[in-house]
C-alpha positions as CSV (number, residue, x, y, z in Angstrom):
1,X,-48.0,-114.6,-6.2
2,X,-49.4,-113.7,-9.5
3,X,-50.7,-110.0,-10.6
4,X,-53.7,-108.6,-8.8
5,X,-57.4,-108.6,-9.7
6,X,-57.9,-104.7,-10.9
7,X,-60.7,-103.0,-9.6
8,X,-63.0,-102.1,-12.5
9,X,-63.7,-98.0,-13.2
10,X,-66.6,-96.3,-12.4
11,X,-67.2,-93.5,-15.0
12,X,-64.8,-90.6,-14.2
13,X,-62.2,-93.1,-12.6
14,X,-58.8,-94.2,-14.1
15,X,-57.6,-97.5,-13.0
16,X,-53.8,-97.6,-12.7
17,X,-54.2,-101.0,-14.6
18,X,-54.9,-99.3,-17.6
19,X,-52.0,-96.9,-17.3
20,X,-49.2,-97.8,-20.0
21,X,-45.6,-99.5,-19.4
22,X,-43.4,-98.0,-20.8
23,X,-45.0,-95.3,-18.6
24,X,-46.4,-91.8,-20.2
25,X,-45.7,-88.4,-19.6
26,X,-49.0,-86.0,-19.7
27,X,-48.9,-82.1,-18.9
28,X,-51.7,-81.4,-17.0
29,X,-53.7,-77.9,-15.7
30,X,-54.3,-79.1,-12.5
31,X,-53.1,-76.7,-9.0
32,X,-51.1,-78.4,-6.8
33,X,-49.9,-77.1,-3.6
34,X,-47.9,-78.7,-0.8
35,X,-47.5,-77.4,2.6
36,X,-44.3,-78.7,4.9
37,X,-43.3,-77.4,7.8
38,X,-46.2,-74.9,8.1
39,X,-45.2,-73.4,5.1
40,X,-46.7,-73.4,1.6
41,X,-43.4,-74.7,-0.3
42,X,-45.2,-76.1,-3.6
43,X,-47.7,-73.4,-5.5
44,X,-48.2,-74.8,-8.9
45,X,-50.9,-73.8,-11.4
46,X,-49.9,-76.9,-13.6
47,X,-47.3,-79.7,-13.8
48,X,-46.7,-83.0,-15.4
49,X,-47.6,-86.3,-14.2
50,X,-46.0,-90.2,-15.4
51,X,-48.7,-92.5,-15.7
52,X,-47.0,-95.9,-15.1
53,X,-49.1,-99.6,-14.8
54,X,-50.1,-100.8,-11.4
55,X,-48.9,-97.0,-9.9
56,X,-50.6,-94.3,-9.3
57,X,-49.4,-90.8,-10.8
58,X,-46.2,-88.8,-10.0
59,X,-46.5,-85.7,-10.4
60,X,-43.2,-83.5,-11.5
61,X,-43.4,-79.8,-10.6
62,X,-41.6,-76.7,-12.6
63,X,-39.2,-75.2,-9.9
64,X,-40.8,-71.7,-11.2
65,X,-43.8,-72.5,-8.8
66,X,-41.7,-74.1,-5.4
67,X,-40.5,-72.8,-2.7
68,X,-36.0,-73.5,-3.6
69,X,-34.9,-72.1,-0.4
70,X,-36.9,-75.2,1.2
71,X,-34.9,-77.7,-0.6
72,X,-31.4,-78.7,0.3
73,X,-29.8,-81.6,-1.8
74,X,-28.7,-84.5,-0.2
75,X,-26.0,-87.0,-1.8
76,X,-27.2,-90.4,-3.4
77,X,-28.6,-90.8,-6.8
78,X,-30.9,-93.6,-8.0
79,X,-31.6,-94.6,-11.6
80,X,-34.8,-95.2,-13.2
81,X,-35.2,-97.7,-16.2
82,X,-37.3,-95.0,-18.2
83,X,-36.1,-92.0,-16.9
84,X,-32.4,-91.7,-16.2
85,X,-30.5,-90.5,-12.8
86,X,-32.3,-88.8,-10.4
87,X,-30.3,-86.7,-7.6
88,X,-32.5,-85.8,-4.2
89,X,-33.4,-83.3,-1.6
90,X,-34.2,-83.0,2.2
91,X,-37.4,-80.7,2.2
92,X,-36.5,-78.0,5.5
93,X,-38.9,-75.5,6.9
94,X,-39.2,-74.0,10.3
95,X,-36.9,-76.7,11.7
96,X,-38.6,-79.5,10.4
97,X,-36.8,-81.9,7.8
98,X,-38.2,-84.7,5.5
99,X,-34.7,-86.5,4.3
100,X,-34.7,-87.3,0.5
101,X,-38.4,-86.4,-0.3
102,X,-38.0,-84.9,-3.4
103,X,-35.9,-85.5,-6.8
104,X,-35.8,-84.5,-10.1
105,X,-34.1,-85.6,-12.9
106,X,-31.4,-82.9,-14.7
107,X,-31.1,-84.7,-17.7
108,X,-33.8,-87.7,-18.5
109,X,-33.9,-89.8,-21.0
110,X,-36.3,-90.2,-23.9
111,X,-39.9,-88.9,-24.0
112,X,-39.0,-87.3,-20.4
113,X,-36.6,-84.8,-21.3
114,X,-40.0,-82.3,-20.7
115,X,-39.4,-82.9,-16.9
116,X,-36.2,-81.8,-16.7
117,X,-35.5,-80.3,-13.7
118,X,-38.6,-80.1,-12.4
119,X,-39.3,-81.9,-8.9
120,X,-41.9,-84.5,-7.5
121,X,-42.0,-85.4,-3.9
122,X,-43.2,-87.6,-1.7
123,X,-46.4,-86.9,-0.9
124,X,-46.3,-88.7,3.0
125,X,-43.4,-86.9,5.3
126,X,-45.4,-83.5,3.9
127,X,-47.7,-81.8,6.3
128,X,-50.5,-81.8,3.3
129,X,-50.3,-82.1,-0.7
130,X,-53.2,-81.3,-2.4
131,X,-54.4,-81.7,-6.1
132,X,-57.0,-79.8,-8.1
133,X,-58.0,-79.0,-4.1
134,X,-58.0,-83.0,-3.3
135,X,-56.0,-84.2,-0.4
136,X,-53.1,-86.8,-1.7
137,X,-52.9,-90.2,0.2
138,X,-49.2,-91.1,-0.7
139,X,-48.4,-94.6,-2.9
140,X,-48.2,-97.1,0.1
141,X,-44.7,-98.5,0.4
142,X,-41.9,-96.3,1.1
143,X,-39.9,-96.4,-2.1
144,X,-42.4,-95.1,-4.3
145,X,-44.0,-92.1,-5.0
146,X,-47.1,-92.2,-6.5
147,X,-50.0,-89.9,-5.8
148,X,-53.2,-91.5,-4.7
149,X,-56.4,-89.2,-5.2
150,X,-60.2,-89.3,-5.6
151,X,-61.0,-91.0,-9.1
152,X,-57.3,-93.4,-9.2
153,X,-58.1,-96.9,-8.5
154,X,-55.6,-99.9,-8.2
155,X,-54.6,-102.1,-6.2
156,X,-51.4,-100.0,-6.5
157,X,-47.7,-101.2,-6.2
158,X,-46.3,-100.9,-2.5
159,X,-49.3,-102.3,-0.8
160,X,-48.6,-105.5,0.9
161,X,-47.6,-108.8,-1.0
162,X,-47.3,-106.3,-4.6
163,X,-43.0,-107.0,-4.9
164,X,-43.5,-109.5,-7.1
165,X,-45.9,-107.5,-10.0
């Protein structure tokens, strides 16, 4: 199966087609907040997000603005072409767990060294992430983590019949 037809842009949309490979790191002022559990865990006046083609953003999170005590690390790495070894956590709050839902990367490589030791997590075991006020609809698939939001386009990576792109 070839590559997909991209949708084309409206004004004021960004098509994941047009995002680069190798992917970008951008800081951006944009709250995020993410709620597990019943409990505000993720706080954030601003963060960083990788812009990768045909995925939509991830979005990497000082641990200044979350919640630690909510995060318990879990064993298993996995390594990421552009951005090193990334070690994960179980996200815990009243009783609830979400295994390996968030990772960060301690020492990445290249243009990502900025993101060091900040987090992203997955946005679909969460009770509700939110950006800039939007409610996140997570990357489909269940390997990656991309957040989908009003204004990002695709088709994305993860939806059916995309392993080959």
């Amino acid at each position: 199966m070839g590559l997909p037809i991209p949708i084309k842009p409206l004004p004021g949309e960004e098509s994941v087609w047009d995002y680069p490979r190798p992917p970008r790191l951008e800081r951006v002022d944009t709250r995020v907040q993410i709620i597990f559990g019943g409990r505000l865990i993720v706080d954030a006046a601003e963060c960083f997000r990788v812009l990768e083609t045909s995925h939509p953003p991830v979005y990497y999170i000082s641990p200044d603005f979350i919640e630690m005590s909510a995060l318990k690390p879990t064993p298993g790495t996995s390594l990421c072409e552009w951005k090193g070894r990334a070690d994960y956590f179980d996200v815990v709050a009243n009783g609830k767990v979400a295994a390996r839902a968030a990772w960060r990367y301690v020492g990445p490589t290249g243009s990502f060294t900025p993101i060091a030791g900040f987090l992203a997590f997955y946005a679909g075991p969460m009770d509700r992430c939110t950006l800039g006020g939007a409610i996140v609809t997570p990357q489909p698939g269940s390997f990656y983590g991309g957040w989908i939001t009003p204004g990002i386009i695709g088709p994305f990576k993860g939806e059916p019949g995309s392993l080959g792109w």
